[in-house]
N, C-alpha and C positions, 0 to 999 in steps of 0.2 A: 385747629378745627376738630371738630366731631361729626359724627356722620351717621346718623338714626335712619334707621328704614322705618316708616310709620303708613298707617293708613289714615290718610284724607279724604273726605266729600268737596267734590268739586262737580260743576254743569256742564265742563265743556265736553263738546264732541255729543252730548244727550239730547232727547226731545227735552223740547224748553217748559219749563213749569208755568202753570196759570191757573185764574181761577176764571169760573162761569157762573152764569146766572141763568136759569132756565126757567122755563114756563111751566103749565100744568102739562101738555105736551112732552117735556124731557126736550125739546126746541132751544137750541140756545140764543139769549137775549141779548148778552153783552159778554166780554171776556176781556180779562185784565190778564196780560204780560208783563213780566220783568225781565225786558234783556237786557237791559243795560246799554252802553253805548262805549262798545271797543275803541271808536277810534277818539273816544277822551278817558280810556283807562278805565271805564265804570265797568264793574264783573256786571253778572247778572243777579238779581235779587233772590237769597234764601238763605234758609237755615240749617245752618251745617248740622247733620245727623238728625235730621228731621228722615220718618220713616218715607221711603216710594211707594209712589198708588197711587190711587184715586179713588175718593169716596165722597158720596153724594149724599146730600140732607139739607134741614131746615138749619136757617142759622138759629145763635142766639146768641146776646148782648152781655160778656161776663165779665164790665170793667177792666181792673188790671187784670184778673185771671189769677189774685190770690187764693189761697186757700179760704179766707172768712166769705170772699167775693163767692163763690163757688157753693159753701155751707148757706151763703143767706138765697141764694135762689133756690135750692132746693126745700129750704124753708119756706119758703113763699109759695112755695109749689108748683115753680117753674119747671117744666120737662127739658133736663136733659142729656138722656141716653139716646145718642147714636143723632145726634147734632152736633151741629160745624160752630164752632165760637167765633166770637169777633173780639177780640181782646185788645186793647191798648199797653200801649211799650209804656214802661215805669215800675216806679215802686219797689218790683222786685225782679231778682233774675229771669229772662226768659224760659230759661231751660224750665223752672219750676212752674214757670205758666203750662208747659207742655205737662207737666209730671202731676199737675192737678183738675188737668182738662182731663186728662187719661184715668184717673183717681175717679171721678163723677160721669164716666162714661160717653163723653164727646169724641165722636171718630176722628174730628181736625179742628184743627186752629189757625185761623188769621189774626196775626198780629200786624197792628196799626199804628202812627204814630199822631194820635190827638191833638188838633189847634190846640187843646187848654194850656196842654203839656210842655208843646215844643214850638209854640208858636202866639204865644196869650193876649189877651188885651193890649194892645198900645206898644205891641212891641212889630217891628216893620221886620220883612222875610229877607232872606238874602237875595241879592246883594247888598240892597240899601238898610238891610238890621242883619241880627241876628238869627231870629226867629228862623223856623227851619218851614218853606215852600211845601205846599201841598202835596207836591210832587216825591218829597223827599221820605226814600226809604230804609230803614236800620236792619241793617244784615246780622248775622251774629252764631254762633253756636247755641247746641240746646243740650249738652251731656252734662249728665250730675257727676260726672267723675272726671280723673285727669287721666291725663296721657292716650296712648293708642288703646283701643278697648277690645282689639286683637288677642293683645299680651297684655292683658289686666294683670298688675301686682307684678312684672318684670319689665325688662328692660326690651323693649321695641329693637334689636341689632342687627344686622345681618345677618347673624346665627341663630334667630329665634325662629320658635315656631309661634305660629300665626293663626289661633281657632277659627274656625271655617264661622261663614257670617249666622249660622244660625245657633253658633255658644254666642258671638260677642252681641249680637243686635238685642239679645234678651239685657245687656247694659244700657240701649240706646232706649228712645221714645219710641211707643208703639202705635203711635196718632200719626198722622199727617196736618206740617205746619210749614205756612206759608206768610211770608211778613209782603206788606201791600203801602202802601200811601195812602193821605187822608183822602185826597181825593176819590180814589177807588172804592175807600171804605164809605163814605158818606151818605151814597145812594141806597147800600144796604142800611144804615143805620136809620138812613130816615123812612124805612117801610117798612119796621117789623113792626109785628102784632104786639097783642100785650099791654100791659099796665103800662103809662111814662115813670121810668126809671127817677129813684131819690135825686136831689140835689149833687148829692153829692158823688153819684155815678155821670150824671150827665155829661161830663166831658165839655167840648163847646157846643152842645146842644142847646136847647130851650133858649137863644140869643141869636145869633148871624145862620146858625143852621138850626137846622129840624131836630125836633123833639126827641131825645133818645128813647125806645121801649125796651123792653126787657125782649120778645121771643117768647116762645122757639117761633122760627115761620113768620112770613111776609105778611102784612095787613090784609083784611080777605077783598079789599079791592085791587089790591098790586096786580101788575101781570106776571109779577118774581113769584115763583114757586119755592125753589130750592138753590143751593149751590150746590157746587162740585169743584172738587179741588186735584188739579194735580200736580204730581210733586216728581220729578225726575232727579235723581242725584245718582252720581258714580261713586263705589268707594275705591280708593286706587293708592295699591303703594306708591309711594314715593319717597326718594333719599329726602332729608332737611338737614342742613347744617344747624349746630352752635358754633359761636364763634368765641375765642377765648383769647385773651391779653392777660400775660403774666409778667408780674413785675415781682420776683426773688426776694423773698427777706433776707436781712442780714443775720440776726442772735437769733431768730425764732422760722429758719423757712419752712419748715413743717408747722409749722400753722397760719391759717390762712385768713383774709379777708375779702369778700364778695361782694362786688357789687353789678345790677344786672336789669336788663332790659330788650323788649321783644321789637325787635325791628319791620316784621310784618304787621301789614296797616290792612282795614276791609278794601276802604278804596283809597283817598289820596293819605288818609289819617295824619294830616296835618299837629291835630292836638296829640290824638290817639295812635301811634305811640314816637311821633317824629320828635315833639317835647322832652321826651323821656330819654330818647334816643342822641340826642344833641347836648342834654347834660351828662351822657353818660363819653360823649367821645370828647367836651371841654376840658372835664377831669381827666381822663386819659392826657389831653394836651398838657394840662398843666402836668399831672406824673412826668411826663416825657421833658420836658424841660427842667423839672426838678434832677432828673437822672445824669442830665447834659454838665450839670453840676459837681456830678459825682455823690446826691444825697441816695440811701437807699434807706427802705423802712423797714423795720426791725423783724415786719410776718411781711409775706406775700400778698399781693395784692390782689386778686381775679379779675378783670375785669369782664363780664359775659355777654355773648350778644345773641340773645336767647329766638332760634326760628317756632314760627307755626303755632304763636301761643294762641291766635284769634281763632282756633278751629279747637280748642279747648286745653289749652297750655299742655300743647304738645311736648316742645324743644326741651322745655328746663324738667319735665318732669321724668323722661327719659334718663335724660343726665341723672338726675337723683338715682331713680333707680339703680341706674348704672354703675354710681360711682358711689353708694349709700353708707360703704363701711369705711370709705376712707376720709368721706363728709362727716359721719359722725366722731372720727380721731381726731380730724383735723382742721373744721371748718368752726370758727371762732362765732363767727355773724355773716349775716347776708343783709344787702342792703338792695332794695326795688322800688325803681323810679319808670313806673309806665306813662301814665299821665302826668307831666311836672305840674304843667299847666292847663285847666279850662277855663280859669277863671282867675281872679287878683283879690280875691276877700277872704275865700275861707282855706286857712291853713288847717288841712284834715288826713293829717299821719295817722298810720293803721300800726300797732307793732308789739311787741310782748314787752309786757312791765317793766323790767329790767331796764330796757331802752330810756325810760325819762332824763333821770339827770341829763345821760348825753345831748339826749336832744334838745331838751330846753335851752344846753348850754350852747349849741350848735343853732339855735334861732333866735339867742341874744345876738349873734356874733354875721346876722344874713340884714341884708338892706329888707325894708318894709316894701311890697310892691304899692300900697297905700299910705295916705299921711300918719305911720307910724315912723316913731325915732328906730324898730328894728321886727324882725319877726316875729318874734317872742313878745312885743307889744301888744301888734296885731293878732297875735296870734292868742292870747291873754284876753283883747277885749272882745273878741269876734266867737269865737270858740271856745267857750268854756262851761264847765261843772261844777256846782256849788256841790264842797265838801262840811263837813267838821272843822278845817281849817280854813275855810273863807275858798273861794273861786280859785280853780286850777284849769289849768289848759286844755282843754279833751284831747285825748289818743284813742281812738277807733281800734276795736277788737279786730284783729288779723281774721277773714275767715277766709274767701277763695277770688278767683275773680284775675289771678296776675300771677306771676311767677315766683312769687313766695311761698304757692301754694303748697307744693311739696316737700319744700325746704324745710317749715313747720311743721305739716300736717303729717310728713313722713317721717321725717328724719329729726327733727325736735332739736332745726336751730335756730337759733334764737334768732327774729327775724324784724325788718323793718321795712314800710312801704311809705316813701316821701309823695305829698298830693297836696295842687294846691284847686279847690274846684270850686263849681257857683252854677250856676243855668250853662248847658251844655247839648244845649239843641240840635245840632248837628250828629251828633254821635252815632259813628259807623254808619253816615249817608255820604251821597257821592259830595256834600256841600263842605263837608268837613275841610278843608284848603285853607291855602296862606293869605288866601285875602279873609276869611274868617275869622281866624289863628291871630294875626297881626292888626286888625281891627277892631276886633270886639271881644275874642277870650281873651288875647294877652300883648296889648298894644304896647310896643316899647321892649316887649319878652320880660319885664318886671320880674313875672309871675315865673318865668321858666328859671329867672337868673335867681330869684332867690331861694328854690328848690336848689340850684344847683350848688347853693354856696354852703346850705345845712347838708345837704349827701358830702361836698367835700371835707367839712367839719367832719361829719361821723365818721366817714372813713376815713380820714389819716388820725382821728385817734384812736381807733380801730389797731391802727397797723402799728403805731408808733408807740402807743404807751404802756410802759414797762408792766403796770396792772393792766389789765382788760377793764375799761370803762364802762363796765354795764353795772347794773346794781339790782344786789341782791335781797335788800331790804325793800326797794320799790316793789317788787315780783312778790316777797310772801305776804304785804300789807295789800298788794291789789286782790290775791286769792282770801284772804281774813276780810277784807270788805267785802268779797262779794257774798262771800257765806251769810257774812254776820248783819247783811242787808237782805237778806231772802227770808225773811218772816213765814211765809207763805210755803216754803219750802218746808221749814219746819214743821210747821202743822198739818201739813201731806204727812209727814213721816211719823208725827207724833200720835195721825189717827191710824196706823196701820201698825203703831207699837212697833218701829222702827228709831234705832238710836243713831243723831245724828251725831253725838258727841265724838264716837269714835273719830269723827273725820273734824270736828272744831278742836279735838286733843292731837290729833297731827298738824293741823296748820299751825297751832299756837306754837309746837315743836319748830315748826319751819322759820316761822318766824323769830324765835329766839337762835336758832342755828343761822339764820342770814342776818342778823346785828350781829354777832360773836363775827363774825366773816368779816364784815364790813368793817368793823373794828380791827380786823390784823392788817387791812390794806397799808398803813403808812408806813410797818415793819417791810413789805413787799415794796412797798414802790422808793426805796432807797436804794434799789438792789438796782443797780445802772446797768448791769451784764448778765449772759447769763446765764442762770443759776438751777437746780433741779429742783429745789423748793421752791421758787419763784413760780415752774411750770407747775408742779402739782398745785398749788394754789390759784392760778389763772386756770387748770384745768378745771375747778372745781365747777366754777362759773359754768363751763360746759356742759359739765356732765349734770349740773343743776336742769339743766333745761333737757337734757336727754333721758332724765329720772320719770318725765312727764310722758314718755313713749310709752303704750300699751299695742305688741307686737299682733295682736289681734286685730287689733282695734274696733270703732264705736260696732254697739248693736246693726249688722245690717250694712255696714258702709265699713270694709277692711281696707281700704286706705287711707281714714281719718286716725290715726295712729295716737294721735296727744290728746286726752285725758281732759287737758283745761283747756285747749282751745281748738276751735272744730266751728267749717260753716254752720250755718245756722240753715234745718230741716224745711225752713218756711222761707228761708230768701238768699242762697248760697253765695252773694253777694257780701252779706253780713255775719259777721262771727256770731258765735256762742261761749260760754263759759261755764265749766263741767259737764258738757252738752250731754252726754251718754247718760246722767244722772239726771240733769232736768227733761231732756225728752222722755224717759223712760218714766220719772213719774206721769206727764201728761197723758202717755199712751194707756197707763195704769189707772188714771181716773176716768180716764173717757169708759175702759174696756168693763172695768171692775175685777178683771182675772186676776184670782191670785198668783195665777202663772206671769203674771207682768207684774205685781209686787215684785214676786221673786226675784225678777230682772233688776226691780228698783235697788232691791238688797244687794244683789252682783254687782250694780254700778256703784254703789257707793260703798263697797270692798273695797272695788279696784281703783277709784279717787284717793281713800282713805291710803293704801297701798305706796300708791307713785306720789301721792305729797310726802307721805313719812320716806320717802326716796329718792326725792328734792332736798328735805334737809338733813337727811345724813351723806350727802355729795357735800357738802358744806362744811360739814364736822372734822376733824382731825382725828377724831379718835378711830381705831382701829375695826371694832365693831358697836356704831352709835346705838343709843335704842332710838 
């Protein structure tokens, strides 16, 4: 075990959060609570690091509470500074609803969870469907960053010091945000002022319910004035465990194999992360009988059982920190199964290039939770990408969201997130449960068993095979396609007489040093025992992927550390690729400062830089060019 001091947002023991509705008076009209209901385990409804207070205004109607959502009301010429949103859960991460409300000057945010969304035409509520009950509320974190925001950029221990709340809270949201039910939200939605809202913001409006408008402010016949919002949260240290299972390599036990998952749920978290959590302790089962045997694998095994990820991946990012130089010596891969299952149709692995072979060969080898002959079927006809070479299986850009986050983003290892999902309505509400779970995401556990069977493929060839089964030719062809598919990119560059070539003449470099590599593998993998050229050649693979580390890291975000892969600015949910370079043009064209060219020039140095430092980790020679 491991034992991190961290600071958490929790309710109890505080006045309870609510929201109000008041008159022209300041008289309050109606008041929505979220306690919750102790005695079936339910906390109370909010969002962790959401700012305390209370602040009072006119609502207004801001969709998902994207960024374009946000640009096109101000276009329209909606007001709104120093007004309360009503936003709907989706699309994209929470957190950034809050970091774009605050961005267009909104004091607070309620976020809601939409019939359209979580509960659609023709689909029946639970118990008797899916669909998620009017009632039901999505709890969740709102930080752009990982771990404790105390000790930003160290390790949360008991020997740390801990910045007094007014360094760390300038990390957190500076709105107040409160998450409610459709129910709650309904009545406000059907009396604001204003134009009726597009098609396609309506939500379930203009059909069963009332017409969505835009805002700011209640219809001038309403008796609703304003809201007000308040938000009580304690921040409070507290010990968290990791929990850790180690299984010894035999020829290689300095290095290692990971695989990991967060066992704290919002409320019963049935899917999220009990799923995750049960293929991570069947594998364990089976290791533990394999051992009964007398088999052991060649690296070490990890197995982690990562606390506190739901309040912003607290557990595993501690651990990184913590333990970051002896991860970057000795940590081969990391494997992350949060959600196995929500669903039984779409096989949607997130993970760095390198990963395909394995994994395709790892989802031939998994029963189909649907009428496929295997994963790799399903996974082939349901999800995929038309290339140059005919339809391939999509892999999801790794950005944040789960406890690989820092494994990547910090430490630059090489990382994979197993997921099998589809309509997942319940999420982070008290309805999330095993009659959900076992009825309608993953009846039969199909879905959980055939995550379970490609994680236990990846990792025992992970641990067992004499080469490291990642590849290094998939990784520099995914960075050469992404270049050499950005047209648009070019010609940002090309009007500001900016050369991109410097950085299409280091990938091409990469790519010729990851075929030369990939070419020596069958000289390496005859070597049965072992040997010190065997490890510097399995090491190379590593340090392929730790070449991608920039110790600075992205403009503005010094925890985003890799070069090529980094949440993505607009949905931290979603990856990016070369992010520092492609935001940094966008900020450039919007601004026109040459002082943000400049930056564009800086990023794409330092791309140019860490690729030509990918493929000389590759090379044999002594000093590559």
């Amino acid at each position: 075990k491991q034992w991190y001091q961290r600071r958490v947002a929790i309710t109890a023991g505080v006045d309870p959060s609510l929201t109000e509705v008041l008159d022209a008076n300041g008289t309050v009209l109606e008041t929505y609570r979220e306690d919750g209901d102790p005695a079936k385990k339910v906390l109370p409804a909010f969002n962790a690091w959401s700012k305390s207070g209370t602040v009072e205004g006119p609502p207004v109607y801001v969709n998902y509470g994207r960024k374009e959502d946000f640009a096109k009301l101000k276009a329209d010429g909606v007001e709104l500074n120093q007004t309360i949103g009503l936003a709907r859960y989706g699309k994209i991460y929470r957190g950034d609803k809050a970091k774009f409300a605050e961005e267009y000057g909104l004091i607070g945010l309620i976020i809601y969870m939409d019939a359209a969304d979580y509960a659609p035409e023709g689909v029946a509520t639970m118990p008797d469907g899916p669909g998620l009950p009017v009632t039901g509320i999505q709890r969740g974190t709102l930080k752009d960053h990982l771990g404790d925001p105390s000790t930003y950029l160290y390790p949360s221990t008991k020997y740390a010091y801990h910045d007094a709340p007014e360094v760390y809270e300038k990390l957190l949201p500076g709105i107040v945000v409160m998450p409610t039910n459709f129910q709650n939200a309904l009545p406000l939605l059907g009396e604001l002022a204003g134009d009726d809202v597009s098609t396609e913001w309506q939500g379930a409006g203009n059909g069963t319910y009332p017409t969505y408008k835009s805002g700011p402010g209640f219809a001038a016949g309403s008796a609703r004035k304003k809201l007000r919002i308040t938000v009580n949260l304690e921040y409070k240290m507290v010990d968290i465990e990791d929990i850790f299972g180690i299984v010894k390599g035999k020829q290689e036990p300095d290095r290692w194999v990971m695989i990991g998952n967060h066992r704290d749920t919002w409320v019963h978290g049935a899917v999220d992360a009990t799923t995750g959590l049960a293929t991570l302790n069947e594998l364990g089962h089976g290791v533990s009988q394999l051992l009964s045997q007398g088999w052991q694998p060649r690296r070490t095994i990890v197995f982690a059982s990562w606390g506190a990820e739901e309040q912003g991946i607290l557990g595993s990012t501690e651990f990184v920190e913590d333990y970051i130089t002896l991860l970057q010596e000795k940590l081969v891969a990391y494997v992350n199964v949060d959600v196995a299952a929500s669903d039984q149709k779409l096989f949607k692995p997130a993970a760095t290039p390198n990963f395909r072979p394995l994994l395709e060969k790892a989802a031939k080898r998994a029963a189909a939770p649907l009428e496929y002959g295997s994963l790799y079927e399903q996974w082939l006809n349901v999800n995929n990408v038309s290339t140059a070479d005919g339809d391939v299986a999509y892999i999801k850009t790794l950005g944040s969201g789960s406890d690989y986050a820092a494994f990547i983003n910090m430490a630059g290892i090489s990382s994979i997130d197993l997921t099998i999902v589809g309509p997942y309505y319940t999420y982070h509400t008290e309805y999330d449960n095993h009659h959900y779970l076992s009825k309608y995401a993953d009846p039969g556990f199909l879905g959980t068993k055939a995550v379970a069977e490609v994680a236990a493929v990846v990792l025992f060839e992970l641990a067992t095979k004499t080469v490291v089964p990642l590849d290094a030719v998939s990784y520099s062809s995914y960075v050469k396609e992404t270049i050499a598919g950005s047209e648009q990119l070019k010609l940002d560059l090309e009007g500001q007489s900016i050369d991109i070539s410097i950085l299409t003449r280091a990938i091409d470099k990469f790519v010729e040093n990851a075929q030369n590599y990939e070419n020596r593998k069958e000289t390496y993998g005859n070597m049965n025992r072992f040997h010190m050229e065997l490890r510097r050649f399995n090491d190379k693979m590593m340090l392929m992927e730790r070449s991608f580390i920039y110790p600075q890291g992205l403009p503005g975000r010094p925890q985003n550390r890799h070069v090529l892969f980094a949440p993505s600015i607009l949905n931290s949910y979603s990856g990016s690729v070369f992010p520092g370079l492609f935001d940094c043009v966008a900020i450039a064209k919007d601004s026109g400062a040459e002082s943000d060219w400049n930056q564009v020039r800086k990023q794409l140095t330092i791309a140019t830089w860490v690729t030509r430092a990918a493929g000389r980790a590759l090379s044999n020679a002594v000093f590559p060019n």
